[in-house]
Structure formats: structure tokens, C-alpha cells
Kinemage of the C-alpha trace (Angstrom):
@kinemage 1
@onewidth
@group {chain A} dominant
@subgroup {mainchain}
@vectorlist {calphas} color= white
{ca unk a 1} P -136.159 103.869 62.883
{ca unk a 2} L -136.814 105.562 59.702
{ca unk a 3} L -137.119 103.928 56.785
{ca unk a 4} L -134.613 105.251 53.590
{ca unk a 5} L -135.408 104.873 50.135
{ca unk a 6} L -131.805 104.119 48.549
{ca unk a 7} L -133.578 103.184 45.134
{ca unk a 8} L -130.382 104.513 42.657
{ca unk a 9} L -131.500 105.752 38.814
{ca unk a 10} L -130.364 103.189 36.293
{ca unk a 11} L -127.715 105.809 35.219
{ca unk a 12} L -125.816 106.759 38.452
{ca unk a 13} L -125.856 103.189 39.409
{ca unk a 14} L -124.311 102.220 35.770
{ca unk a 15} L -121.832 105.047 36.483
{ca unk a 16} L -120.815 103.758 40.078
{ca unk a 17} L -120.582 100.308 38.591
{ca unk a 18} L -118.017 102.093 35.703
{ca unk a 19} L -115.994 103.665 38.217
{ca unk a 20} L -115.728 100.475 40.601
{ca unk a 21} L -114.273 98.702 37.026
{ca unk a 22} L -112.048 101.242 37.005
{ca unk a 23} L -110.628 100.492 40.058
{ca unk a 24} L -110.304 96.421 39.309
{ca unk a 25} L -107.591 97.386 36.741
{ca unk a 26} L -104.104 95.256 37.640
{ca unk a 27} L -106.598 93.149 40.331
{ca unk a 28} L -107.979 89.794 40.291
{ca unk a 29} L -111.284 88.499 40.383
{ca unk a 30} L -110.925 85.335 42.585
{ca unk a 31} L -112.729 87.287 45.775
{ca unk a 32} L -116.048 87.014 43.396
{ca unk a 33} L -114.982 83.070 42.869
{ca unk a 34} L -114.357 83.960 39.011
{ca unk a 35} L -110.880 82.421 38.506
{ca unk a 36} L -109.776 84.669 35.285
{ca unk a 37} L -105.932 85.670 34.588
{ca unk a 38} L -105.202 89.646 36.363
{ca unk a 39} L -106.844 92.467 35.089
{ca unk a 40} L -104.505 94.547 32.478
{ca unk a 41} L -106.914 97.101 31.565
{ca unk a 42} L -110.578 97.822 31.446
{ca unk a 43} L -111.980 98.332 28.122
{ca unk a 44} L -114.479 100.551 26.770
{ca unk a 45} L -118.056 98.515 27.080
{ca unk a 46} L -120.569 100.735 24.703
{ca unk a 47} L -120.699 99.385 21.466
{ca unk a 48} L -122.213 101.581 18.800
{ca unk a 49} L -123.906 100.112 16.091
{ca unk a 50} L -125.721 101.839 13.042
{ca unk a 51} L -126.885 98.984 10.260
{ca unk a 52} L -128.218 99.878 7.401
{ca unk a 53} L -127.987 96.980 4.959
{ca unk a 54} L -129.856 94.002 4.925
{ca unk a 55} L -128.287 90.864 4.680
{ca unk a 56} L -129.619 87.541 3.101
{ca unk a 57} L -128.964 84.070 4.151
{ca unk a 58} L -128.995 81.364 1.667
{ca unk a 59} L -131.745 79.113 3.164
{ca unk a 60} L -133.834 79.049 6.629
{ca unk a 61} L -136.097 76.222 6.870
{ca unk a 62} L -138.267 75.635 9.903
{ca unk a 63} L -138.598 71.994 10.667
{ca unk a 64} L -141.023 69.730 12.267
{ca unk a 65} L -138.918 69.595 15.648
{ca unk a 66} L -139.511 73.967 15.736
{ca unk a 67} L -135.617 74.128 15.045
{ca unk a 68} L -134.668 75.901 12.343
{ca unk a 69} L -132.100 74.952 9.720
{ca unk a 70} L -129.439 77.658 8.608
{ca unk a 71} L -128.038 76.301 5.410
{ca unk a 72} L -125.387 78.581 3.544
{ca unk a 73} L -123.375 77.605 0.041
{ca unk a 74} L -120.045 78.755 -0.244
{ca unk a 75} L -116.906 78.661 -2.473
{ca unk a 76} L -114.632 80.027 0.192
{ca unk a 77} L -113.141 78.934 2.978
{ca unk a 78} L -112.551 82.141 5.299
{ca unk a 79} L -112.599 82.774 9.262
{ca unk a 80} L -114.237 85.655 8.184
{ca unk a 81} L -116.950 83.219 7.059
{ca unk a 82} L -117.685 81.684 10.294
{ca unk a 83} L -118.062 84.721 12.151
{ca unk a 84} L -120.642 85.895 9.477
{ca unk a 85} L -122.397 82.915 10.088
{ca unk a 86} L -122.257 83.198 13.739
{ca unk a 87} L -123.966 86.851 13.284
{ca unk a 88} L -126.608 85.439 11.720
{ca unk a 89} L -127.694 82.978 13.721
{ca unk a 90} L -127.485 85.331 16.473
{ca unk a 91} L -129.644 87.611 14.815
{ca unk a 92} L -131.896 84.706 13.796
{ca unk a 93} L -131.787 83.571 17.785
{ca unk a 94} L -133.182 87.150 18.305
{ca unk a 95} L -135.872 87.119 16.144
{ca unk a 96} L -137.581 83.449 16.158
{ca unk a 97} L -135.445 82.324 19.851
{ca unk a 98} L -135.759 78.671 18.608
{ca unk a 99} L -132.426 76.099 17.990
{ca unk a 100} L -130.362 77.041 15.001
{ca unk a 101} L -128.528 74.201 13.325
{ca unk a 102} L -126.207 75.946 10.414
{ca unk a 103} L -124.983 73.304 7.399
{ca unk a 104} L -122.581 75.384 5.172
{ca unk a 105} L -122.153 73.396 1.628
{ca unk a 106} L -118.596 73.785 0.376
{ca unk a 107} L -118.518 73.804 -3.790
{ca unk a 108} L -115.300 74.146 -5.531
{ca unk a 109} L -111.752 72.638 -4.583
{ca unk a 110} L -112.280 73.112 -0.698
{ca unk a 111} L -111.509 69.563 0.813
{ca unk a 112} L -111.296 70.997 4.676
{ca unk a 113} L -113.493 73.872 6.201
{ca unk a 114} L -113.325 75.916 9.064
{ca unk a 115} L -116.244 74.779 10.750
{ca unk a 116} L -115.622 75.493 14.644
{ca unk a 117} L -115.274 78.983 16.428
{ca unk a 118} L -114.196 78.773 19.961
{ca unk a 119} L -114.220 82.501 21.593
{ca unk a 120} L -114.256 81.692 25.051
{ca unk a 121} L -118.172 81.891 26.335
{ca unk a 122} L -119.400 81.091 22.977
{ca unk a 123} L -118.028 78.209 20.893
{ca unk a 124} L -119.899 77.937 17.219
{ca unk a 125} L -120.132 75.114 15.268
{ca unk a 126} L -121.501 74.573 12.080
């Protein structure tokens, strides 16, 4: 019997796997053991991104456990906040891949802070 090479490019492979998502729309994923709610729609999965600004933290302190410490001041109290916070310390994760622990000091007349982000795989605290 002959041996067949069936090694697929990266691209027709990502294409076949496109098209097969395609064809999951109004379907469930239980056959895969992944117990979701039905499929409504399949949504566009490239996400283009051009930065061009660079963006400063308050304070990151590495400390003696090889954590770092993420500390932020703020007069605000915003969702908005969190999720900038939650880009940096993914970005930070990135670069140094060591535990993040993010303090955010509150000045001003803010007596209760947002300080929990649940989105489902990630949940960020601070």
C-alpha cells in the first residue's frame, strides 16, 4: 500500500476549518462535549489591529516573589477603567509572562469601585 502525504498548508486547512464554522450556524456543540447555548451566527474571527500610541501605567514593581505589582491611581470610577486595566496586564503577561497583581487607588469621593470583570473565560480582578 502506498503511502499518501495528506500534509494540508496552514491556509487551506484554516479555510476548511472557516467553512466547517460556517456550517455549525443554528447547531449545537454538545457532539464535541462543549455544552454552550445553539449557535445563532458565526462571527467574523480576524481582528485587525494597528497601535500606534504608547500607553503608560502608573507603577510596575517587580517583587521578591517574581510577581509583579500593577498599581494604577484613579479619580474615576468607569467600566471602561477595568477593561483598560485588563489590557494592560495582558500586554504586561506578554512581555515579562510572570503573575500580575493590579491595586487601583481610588482618590476623590469614590466610596465603591468596580473592581471585578467577569467575561466568561476570563474573569479580572483587581
Amino acid at each position: 500500500m502506498k503511502d499518501i502525504n495528506l500534509d494540508i498548508s496552514y491556509q487551506n486547512n484554516d479555510i476548511i476549518l472557516k467553512s466547517m464554522a460556517q456550517e455549525f450556524k443554528d447547531k449545537s456543540l454538545k457532539f464535541y462535549g462543549i455544552n454552550v447555548p445553539k449557535i445563532v451566527t458565526v462571527i467574523p474571527a480576524n481582528l485587525p489591529s494597528i497601535e500606534v500610541k504608547e500607553d503608560r501605567l502608573d507603577f510596575i514593581f517587580l517583587l521578591e516573589d517574581d510577581s509583579l505589582l500593577h498599581m494604577e491611581f484613579q479619580t474615576t470610577n468607569k467600566k471602561a477603567d477595568i477593561k483598560r486595566f485588563l489590557q494592560y496586564d495582558t500586554r504586561l503577561y506578554s512581555k515579562y509572562e510572570r503573575t500580575i497583581r493590579t491595586v487601583v487607588i481610588y482618590s476623590g469621593k469614590i466610596e465603591e469601585a468596580i473592581s471585578r470583570l467577569d467575561i466568561g473565560s476570563i474573569i479580572y480582578k483587581v
